[in-house]
BABALUM-345485 format. One record per atom (N, C-alpha, C, O): residue in three letters; x, z negated, y negated. Coordinates in steps of 0.02 Angstrom, whole numbers, padded with zeros to 5 digits, always signed. Layout:
<atoms>
ALAXZY ...
</atoms>
This chain:
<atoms>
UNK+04818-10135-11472 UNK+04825-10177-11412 UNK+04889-10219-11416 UNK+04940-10190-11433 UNK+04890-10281-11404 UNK+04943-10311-11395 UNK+04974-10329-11339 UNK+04951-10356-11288 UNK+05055-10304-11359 UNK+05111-10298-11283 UNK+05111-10363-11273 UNK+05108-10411-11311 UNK+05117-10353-11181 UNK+05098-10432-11154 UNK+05153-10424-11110 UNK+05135-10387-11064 UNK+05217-10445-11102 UNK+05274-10475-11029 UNK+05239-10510-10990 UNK+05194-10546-11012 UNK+05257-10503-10915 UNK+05241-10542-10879 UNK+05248-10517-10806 UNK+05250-10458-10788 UNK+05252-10582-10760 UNK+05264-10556-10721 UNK+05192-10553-10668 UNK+05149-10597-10670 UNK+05187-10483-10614 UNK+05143-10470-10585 UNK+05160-10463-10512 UNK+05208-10440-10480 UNK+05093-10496-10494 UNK+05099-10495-10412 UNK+05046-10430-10380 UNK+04996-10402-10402 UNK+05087-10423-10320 UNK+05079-10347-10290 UNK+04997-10382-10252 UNK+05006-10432-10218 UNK+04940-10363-10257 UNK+04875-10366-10213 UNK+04875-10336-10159 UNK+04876-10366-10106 UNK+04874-10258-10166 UNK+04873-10215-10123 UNK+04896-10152-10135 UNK+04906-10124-10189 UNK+04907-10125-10060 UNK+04942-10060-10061 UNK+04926-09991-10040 UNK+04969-09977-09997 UNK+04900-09956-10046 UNK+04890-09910-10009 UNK+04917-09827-10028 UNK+04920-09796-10081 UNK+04935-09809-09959 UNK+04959-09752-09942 UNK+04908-09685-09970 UNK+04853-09698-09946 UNK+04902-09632-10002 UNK+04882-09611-10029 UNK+04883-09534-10029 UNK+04837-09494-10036 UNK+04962-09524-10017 UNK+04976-09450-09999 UNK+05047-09451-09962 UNK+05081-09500-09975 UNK+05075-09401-09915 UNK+05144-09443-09881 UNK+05204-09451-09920 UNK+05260-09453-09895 UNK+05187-09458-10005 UNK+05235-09487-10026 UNK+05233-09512-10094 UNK+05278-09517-10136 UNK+05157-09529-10097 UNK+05128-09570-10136 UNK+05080-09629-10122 UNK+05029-09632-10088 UNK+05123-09687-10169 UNK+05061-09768-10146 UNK+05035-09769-10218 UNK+05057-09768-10275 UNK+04966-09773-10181 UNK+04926-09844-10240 UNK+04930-09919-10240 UNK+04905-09962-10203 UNK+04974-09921-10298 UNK+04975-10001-10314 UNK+04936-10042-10348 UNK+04924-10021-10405 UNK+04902-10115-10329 UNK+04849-10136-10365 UNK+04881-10199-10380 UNK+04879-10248-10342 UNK+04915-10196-10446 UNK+04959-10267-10471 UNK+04900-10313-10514 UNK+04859-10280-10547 UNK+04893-10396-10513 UNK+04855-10442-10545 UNK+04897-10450-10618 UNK+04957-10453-10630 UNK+04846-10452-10655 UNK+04872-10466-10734 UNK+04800-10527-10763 UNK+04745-10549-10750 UNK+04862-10528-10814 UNK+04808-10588-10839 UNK+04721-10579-10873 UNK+04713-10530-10910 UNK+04672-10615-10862 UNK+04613-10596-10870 UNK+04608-10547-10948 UNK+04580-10493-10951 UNK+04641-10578-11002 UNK+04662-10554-11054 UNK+04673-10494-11068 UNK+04650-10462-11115 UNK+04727-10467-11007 UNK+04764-10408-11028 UNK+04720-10339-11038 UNK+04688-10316-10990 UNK+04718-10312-11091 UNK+04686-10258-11111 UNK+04725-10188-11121 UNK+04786-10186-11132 UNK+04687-10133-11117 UNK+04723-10078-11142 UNK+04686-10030-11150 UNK+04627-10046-11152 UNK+04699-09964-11157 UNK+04658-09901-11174 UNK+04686-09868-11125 UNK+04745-09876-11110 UNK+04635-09815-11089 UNK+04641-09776-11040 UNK+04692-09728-11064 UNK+04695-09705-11121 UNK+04732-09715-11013 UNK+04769-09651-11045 UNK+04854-09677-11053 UNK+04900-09637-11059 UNK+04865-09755-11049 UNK+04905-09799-11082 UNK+04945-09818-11007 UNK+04926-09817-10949 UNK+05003-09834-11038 UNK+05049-09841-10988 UNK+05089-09932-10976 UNK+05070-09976-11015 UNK+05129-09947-10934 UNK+05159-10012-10929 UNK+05229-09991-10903 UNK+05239-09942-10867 UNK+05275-10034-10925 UNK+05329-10023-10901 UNK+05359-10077-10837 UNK+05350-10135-10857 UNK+05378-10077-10794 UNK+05390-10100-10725 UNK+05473-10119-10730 UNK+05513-10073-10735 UNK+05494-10179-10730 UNK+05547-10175-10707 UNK+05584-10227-10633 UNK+05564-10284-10619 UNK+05632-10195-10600 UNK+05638-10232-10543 UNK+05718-10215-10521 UNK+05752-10164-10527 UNK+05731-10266-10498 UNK+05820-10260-10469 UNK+05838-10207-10432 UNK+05805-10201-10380 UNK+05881-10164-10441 UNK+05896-10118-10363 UNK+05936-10160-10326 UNK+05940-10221-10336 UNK+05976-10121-10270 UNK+06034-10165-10212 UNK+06080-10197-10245 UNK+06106-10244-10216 UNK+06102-10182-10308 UNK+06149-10218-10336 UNK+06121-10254-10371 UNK+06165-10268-10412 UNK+06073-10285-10388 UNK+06043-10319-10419 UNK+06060-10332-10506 UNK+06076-10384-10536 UNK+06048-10259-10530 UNK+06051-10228-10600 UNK+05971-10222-10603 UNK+05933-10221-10555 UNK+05955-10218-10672 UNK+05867-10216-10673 UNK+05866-10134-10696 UNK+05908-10098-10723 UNK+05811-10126-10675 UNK+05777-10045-10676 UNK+05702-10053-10711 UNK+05657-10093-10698 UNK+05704-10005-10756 UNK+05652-10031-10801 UNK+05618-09956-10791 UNK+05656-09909-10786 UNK+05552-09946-10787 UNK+05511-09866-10790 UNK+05450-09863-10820 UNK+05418-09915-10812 UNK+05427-09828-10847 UNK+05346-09818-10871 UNK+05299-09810-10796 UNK+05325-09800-10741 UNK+05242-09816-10805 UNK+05213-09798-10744 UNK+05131-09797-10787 UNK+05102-09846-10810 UNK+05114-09742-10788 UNK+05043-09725-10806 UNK+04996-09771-10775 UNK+04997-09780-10715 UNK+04949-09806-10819 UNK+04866-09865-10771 UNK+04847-09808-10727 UNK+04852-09752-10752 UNK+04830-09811-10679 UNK+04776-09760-10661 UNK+04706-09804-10667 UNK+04652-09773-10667 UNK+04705-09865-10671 UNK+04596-09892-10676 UNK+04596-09882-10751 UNK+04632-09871-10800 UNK+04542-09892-10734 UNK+04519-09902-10813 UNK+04527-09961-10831 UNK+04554-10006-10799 UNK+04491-09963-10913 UNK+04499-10041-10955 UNK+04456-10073-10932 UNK+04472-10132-10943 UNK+04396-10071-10900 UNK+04320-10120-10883 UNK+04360-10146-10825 UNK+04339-10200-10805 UNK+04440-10109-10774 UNK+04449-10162-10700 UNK+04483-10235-10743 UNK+04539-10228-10768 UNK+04457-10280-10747 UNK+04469-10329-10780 UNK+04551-10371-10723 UNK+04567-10332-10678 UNK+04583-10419-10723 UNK+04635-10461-10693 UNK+04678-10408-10643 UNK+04719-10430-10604 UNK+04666-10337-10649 UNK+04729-10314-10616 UNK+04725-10231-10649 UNK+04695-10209-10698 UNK+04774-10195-10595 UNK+04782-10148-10628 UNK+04808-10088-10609 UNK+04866-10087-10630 UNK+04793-10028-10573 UNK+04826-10002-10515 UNK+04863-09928-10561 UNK+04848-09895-10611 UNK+04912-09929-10515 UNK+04995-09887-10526 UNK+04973-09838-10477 UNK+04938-09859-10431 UNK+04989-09773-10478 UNK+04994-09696-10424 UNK+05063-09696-10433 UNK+05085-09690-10490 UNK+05108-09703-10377 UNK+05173-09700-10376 UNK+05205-09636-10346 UNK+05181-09639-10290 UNK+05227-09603-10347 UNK+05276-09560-10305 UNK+05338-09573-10277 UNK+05383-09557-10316 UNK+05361-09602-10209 UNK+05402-09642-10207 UNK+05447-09591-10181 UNK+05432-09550-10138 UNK+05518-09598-10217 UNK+05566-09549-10205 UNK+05629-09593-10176 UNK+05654-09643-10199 UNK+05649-09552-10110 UNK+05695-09605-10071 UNK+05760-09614-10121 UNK+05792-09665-10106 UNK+05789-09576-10178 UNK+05830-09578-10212 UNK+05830-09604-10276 UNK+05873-09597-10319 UNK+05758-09644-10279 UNK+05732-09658-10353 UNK+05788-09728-10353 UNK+05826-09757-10314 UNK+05768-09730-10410 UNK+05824-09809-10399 UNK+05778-09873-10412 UNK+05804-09926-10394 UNK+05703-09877-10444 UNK+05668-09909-10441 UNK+05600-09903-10398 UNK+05572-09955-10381 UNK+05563-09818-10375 UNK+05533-09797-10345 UNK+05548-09823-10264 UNK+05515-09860-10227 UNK+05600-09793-10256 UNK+05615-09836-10180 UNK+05593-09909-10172 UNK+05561-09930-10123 UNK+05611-09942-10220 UNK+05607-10029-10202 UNK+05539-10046-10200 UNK+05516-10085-10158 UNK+05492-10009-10258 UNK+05436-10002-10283 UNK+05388-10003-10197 UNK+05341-10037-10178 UNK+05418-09961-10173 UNK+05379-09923-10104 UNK+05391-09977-10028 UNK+05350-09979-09982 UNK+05443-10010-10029 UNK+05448-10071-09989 UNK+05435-10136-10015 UNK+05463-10188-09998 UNK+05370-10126-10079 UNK+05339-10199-10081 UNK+05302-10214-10054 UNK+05265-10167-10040 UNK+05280-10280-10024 UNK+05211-10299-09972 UNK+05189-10368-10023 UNK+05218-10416-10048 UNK+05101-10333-10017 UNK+05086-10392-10071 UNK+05116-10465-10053 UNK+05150-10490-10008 UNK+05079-10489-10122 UNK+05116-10564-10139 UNK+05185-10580-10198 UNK+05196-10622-10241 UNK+05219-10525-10172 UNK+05282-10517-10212 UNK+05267-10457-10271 UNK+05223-10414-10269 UNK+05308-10468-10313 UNK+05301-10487-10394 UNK+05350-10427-10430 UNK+05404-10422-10401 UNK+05341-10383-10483 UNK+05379-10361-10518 UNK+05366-10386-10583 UNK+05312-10415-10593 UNK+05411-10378-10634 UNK+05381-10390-10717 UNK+05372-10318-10750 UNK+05398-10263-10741 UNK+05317-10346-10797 UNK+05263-10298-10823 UNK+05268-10298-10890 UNK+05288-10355-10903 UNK+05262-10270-10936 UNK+05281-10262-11003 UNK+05222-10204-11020 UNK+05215-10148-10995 UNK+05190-10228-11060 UNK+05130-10172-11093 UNK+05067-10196-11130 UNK+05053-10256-11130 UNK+05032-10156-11158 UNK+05030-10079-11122 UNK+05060-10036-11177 UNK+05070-10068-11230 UNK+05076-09978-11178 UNK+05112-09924-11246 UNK+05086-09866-11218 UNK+05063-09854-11163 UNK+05094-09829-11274 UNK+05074-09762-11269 UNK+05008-09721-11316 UNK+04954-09749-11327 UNK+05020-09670-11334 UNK+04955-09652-11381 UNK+04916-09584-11331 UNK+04875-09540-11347 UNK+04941-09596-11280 UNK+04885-09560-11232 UNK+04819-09542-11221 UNK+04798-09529-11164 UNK+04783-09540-11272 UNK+04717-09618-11245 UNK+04652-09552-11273 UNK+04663-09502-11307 UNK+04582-09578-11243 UNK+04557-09545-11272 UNK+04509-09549-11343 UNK+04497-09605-11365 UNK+04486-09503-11370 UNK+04477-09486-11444 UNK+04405-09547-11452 UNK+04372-09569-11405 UNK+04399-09557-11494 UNK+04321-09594-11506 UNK+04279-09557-11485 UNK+04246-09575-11437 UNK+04269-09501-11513 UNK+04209-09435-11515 UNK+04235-09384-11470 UNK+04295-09385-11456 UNK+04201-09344-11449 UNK+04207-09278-11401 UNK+04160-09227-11444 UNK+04108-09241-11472 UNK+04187-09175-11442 UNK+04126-09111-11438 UNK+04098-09107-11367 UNK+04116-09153-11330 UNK+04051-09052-11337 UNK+04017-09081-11288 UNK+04051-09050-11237 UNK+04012-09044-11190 UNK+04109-09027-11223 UNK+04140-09004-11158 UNK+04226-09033-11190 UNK+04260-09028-11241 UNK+04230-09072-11102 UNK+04292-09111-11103 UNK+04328-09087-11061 UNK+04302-09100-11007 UNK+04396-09048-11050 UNK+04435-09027-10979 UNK+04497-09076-10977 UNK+04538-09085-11023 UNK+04495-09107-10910 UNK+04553-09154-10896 UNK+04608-09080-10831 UNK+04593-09042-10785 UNK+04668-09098-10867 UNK+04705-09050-10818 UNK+04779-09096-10797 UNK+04823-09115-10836 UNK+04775-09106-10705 UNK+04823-09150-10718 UNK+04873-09106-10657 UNK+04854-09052-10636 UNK+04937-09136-10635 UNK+04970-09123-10591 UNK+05008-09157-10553 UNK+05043-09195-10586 UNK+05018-09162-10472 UNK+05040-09223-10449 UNK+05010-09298-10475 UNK+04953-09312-10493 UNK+05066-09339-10471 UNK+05045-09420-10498 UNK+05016-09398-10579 UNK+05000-09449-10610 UNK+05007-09335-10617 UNK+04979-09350-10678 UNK+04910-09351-10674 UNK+04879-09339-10725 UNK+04871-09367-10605 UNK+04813-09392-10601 UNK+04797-09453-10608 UNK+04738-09468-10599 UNK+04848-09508-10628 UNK+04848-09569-10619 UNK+04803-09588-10699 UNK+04750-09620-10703 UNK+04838-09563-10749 UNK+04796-09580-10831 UNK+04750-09535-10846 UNK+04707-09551-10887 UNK+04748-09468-10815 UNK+04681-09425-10797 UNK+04620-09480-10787 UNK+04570-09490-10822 UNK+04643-09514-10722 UNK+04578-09555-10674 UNK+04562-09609-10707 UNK+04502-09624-10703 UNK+04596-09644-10740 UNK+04587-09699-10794 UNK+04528-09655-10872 UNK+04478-09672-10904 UNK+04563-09610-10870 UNK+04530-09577-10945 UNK+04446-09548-10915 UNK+04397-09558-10949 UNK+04441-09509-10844 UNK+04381-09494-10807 UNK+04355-09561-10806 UNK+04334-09586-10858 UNK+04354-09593-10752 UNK+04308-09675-10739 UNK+04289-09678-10821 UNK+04231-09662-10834 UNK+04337-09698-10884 UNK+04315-09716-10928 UNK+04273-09686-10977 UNK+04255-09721-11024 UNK+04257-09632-10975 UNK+04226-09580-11021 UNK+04160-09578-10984 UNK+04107-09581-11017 UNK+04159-09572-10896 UNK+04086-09579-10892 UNK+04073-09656-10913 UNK+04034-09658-10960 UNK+04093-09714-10892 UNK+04062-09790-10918 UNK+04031-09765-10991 UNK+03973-09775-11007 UNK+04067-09739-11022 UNK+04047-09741-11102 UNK+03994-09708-11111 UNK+03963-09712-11165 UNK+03968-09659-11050 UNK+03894-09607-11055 UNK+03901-09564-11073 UNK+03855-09534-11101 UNK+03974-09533-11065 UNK+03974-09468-11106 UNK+03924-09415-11076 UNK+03927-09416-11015 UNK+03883-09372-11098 UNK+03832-09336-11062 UNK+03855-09257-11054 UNK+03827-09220-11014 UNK+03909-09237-11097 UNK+03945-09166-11114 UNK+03966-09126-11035 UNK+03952-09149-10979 UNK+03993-09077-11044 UNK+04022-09074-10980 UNK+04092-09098-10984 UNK+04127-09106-11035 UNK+04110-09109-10907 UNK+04194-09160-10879 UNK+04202-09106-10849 UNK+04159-09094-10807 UNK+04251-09061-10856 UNK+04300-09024-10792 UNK+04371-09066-10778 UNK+04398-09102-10820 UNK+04397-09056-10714 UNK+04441-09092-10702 UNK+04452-09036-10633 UNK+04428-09017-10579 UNK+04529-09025-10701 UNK+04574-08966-10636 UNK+04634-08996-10616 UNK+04679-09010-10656 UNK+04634-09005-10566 UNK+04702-09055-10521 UNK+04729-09012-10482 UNK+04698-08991-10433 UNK+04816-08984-10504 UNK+04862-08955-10452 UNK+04905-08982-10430 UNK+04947-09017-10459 UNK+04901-08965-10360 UNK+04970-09006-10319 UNK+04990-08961-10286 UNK+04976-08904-10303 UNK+05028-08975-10229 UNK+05079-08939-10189 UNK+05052-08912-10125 UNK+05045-08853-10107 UNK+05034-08978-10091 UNK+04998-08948-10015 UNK+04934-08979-10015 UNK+04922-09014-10064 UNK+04894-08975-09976 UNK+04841-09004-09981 UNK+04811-09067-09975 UNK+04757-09088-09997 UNK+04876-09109-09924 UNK+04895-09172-09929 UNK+04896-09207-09974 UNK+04869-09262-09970 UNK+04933-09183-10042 UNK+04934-09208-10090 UNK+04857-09203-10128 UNK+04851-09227-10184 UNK+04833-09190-10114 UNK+04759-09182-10162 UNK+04732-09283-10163 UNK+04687-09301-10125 UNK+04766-09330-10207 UNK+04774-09376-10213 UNK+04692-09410-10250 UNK+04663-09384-10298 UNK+04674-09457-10223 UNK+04577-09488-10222 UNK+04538-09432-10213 UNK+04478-09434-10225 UNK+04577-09366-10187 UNK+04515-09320-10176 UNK+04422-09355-10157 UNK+04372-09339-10189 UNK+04423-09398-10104 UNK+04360-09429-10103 UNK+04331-09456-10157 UNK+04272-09447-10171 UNK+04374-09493-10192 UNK+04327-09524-10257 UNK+04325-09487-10315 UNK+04283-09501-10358 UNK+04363-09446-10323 UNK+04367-09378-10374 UNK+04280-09334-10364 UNK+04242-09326-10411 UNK+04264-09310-10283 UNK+04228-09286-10271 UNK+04167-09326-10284 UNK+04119-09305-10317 UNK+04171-09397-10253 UNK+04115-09428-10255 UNK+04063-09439-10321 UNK+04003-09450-10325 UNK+04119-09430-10373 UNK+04108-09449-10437 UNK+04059-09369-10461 UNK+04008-09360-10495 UNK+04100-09329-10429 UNK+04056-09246-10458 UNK+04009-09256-10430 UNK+03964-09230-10463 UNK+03987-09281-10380 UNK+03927-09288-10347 UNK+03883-09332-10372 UNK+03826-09315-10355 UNK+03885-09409-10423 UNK+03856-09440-10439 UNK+03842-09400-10527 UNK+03799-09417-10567 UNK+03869-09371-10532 UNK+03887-09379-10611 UNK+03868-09294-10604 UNK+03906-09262-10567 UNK+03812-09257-10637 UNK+03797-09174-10629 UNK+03850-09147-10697 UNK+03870-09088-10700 UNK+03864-09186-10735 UNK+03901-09145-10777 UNK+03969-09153-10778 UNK+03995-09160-10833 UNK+04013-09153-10712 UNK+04075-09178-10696 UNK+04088-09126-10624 UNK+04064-09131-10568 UNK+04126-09084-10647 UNK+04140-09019-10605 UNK+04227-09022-10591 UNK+04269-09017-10636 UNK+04245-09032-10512 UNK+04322-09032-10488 UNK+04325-08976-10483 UNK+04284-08940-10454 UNK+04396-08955-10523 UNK+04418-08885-10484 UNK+04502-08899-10450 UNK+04556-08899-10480 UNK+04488-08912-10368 UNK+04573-08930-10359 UNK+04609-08864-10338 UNK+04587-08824-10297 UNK+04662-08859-10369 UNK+04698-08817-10361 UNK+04760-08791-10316 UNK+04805-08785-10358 UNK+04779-08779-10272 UNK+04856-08788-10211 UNK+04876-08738-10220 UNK+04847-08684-10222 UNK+04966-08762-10231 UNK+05020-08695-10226 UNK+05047-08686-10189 UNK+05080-08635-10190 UNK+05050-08721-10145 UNK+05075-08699-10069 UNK+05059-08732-10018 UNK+05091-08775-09988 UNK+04982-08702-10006 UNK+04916-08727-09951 UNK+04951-08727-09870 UNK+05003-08693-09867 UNK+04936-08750-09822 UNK+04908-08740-09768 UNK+04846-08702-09774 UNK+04806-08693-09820 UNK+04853-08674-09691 UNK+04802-08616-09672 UNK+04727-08654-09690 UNK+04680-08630-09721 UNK+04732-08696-09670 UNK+04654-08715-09673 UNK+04631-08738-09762 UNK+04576-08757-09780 UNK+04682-08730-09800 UNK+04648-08738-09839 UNK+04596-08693-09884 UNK+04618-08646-09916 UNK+04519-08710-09887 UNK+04486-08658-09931 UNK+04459-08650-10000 UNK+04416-08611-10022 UNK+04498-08703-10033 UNK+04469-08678-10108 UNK+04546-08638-10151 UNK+04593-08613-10121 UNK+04538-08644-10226 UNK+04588-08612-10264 UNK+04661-08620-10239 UNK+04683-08676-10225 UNK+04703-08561-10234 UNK+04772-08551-10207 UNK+04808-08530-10290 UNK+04787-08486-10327 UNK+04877-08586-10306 UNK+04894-08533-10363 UNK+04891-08602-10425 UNK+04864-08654-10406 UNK+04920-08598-10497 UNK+04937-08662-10504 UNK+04872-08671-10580 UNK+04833-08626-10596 UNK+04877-08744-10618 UNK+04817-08739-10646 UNK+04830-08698-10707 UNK+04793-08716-10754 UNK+04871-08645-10723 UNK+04869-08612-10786 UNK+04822-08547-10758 UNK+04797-08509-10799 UNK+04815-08539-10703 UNK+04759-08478-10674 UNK+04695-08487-10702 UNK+04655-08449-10729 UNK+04697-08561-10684 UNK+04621-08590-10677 UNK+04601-08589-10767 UNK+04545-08565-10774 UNK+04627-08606-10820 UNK+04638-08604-10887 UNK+04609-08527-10899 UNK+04554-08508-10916 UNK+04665-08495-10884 UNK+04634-08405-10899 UNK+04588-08386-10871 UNK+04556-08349-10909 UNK+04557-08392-10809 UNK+04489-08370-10783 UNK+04460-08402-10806 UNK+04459-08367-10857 UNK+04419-08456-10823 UNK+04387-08486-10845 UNK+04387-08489-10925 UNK+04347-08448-10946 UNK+04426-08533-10990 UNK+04419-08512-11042 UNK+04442-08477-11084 UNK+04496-08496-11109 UNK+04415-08421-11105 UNK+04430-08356-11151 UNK+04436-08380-11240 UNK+04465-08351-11285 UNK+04394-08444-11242 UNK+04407-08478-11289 UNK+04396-08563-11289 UNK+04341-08591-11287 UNK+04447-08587-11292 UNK+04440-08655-11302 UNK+04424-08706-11359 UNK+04417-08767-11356 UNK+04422-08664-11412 UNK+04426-08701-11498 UNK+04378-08764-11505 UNK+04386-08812-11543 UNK+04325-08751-11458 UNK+04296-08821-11477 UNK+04282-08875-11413 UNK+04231-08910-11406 UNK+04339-08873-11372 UNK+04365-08925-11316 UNK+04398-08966-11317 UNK+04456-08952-11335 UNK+04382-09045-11298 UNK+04463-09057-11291 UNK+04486-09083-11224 UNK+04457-09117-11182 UNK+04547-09059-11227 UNK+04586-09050-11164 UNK+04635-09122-11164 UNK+04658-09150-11214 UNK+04643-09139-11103 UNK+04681-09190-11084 UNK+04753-09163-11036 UNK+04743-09123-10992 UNK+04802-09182-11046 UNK+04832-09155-10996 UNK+04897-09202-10990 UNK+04927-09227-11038 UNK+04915-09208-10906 UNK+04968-09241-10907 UNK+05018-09220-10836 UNK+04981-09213-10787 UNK+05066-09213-10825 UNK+05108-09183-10776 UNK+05169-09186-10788 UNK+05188-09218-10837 UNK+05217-09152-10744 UNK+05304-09151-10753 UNK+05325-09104-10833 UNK+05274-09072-10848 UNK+05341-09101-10849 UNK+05365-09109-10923 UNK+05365-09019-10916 UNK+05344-08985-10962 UNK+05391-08989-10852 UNK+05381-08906-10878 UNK+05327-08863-10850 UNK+05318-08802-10853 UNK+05275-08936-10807 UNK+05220-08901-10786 UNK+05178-08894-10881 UNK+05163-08840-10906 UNK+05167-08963-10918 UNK+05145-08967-10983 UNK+05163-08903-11029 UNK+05127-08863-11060 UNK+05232-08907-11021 UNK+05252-08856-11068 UNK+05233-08792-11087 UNK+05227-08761-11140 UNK+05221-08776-10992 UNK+05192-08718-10975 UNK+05115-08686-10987 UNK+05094-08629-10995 UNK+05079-08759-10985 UNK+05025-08765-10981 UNK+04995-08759-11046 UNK+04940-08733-11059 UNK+05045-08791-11096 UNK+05006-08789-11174 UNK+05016-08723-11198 UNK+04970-08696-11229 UNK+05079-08689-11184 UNK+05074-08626-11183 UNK+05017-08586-11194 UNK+05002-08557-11246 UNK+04977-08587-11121 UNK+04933-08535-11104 UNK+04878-08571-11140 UNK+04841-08528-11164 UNK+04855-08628-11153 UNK+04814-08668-11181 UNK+04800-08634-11269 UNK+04751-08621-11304 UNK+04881-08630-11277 UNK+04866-08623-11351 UNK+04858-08531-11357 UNK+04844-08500-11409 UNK+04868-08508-11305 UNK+04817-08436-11296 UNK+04784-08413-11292 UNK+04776-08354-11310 UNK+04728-08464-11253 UNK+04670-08462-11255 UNK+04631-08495-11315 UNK+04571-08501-11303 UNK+04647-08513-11365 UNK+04627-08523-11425 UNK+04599-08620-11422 UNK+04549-08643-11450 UNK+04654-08658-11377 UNK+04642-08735-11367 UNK+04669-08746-11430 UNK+04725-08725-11444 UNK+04633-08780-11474 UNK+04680-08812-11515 UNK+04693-08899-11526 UNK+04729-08926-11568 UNK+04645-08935-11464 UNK+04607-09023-11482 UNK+04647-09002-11398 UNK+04623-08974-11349 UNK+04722-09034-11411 UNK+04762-09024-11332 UNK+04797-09091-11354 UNK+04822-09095-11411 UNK+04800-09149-11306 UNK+04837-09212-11297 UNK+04854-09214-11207 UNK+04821-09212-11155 UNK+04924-09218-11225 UNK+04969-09217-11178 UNK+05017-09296-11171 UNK+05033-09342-11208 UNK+05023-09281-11115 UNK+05076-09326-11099 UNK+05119-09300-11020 UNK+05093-09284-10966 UNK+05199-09304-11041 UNK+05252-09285-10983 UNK+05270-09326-10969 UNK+05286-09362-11016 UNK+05282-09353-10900 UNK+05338-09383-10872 UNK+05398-09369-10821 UNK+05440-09413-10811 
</atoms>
């Protein structure tokens, strides 16, 4: 793929979890990439020094002239903050795409995506794109977050298990509210109850750098050996 600069205007915004936006920035009809693949964002803070960050695609490659970001906006971020008081129209510069994230040509016939927080963002890019392609195998997709709030496109996550019979959500919460009723407890549970052997899976995984760590761990215990990761 070839890296493309440029600068991008904000479309739309939406609120997502109470402290995560989806951003839907316009790029040129051109711009291509592989699911899984990242762009780097840069934009002035208060002092008007530039702040440069990776930020995982969350669409896939078929959303043609734009391109949407899962942000976590942290009031102390130094580019996240600014990120979170944009209103479309206005513009950051874009640099991309990089990254060897991406997924494989071929699959054996069971695929597990395991993400955490915003590492649902190149998860959801790599899902959308694997069904377009017809994959017919089975899709698990285990997503842990914090409260249940955070359970981030839960609707279109679900909607998709519902269109698609061989695409099974398992969401996971570590520290639910009462009302919540599915899995309590984080996704390395969900790994050990479920596979006793993984050798001929491959696993996707992407999250905070010691949820991964943790995760390939138990992965490579259960006998995963086709494991592509990515931390941020």
């Amino acid at each position: 793929m070839t890296v493309q600069k440029f600068q991008s205007e904000l479309l739309k915004v939406i609120q997502v979890s109470p402290n995560t936006k989806h951003f839907v920035f316009e790029t040129s009809p051109d711009f291509s990439f592989l699911s899984g693949q990242f762009v780097m964002v840069t934009l002035s803070d208060e002092a008007g020094q530039a702040v440069r960050r990776a930020f995982s695609i969350a669409s896939p490659p078929s959303q043609k002239g734009s391109i949407d970001l899962c942000i976590k906006i942290l009031p102390e971020g130094r580019l996240s903050s600014h990120l979170g008081k944009l209103a479309p129209k206005q513009s950051v510069q874009m640099e991309g795409p990089y990254g060897k994230f991406t997924l494989e040509p071929s699959h054996p016939s069971e695929v597990v995506f395991i993400a955490a927080g915003t590492g649902i963002a190149p998860i959801r890019s790599m899902l959308i794109d694997l069904l377009e392609r017809g994959h017919k195998g089975q899709i698990t997709l285990i997503f842990g977050f914090h409260g249940s709030n955070d359970y981030i496109y839960q609707q279109e996550i679900e909607s998709l298990a519902k269109k698609h019979k061989n695409v099974q959500v398992v969401p996971i919460c570590s520290t639910p509210e009462s009302s919540w009723n599915c899995k309590v407890g984080h996704v390395q549970d969900v790994i050990v109850e479920r596979y006793p052997d993984g050798s001929d899976i491959d696993v996707y995984l992407c999250g905070p750098p010691k949820m991964v760590s943790e995760t390939v761990a138990v992965l490579t215990k259960q006998k995963f050996v086709r494991i592509h990761r990515e931390a941020w």
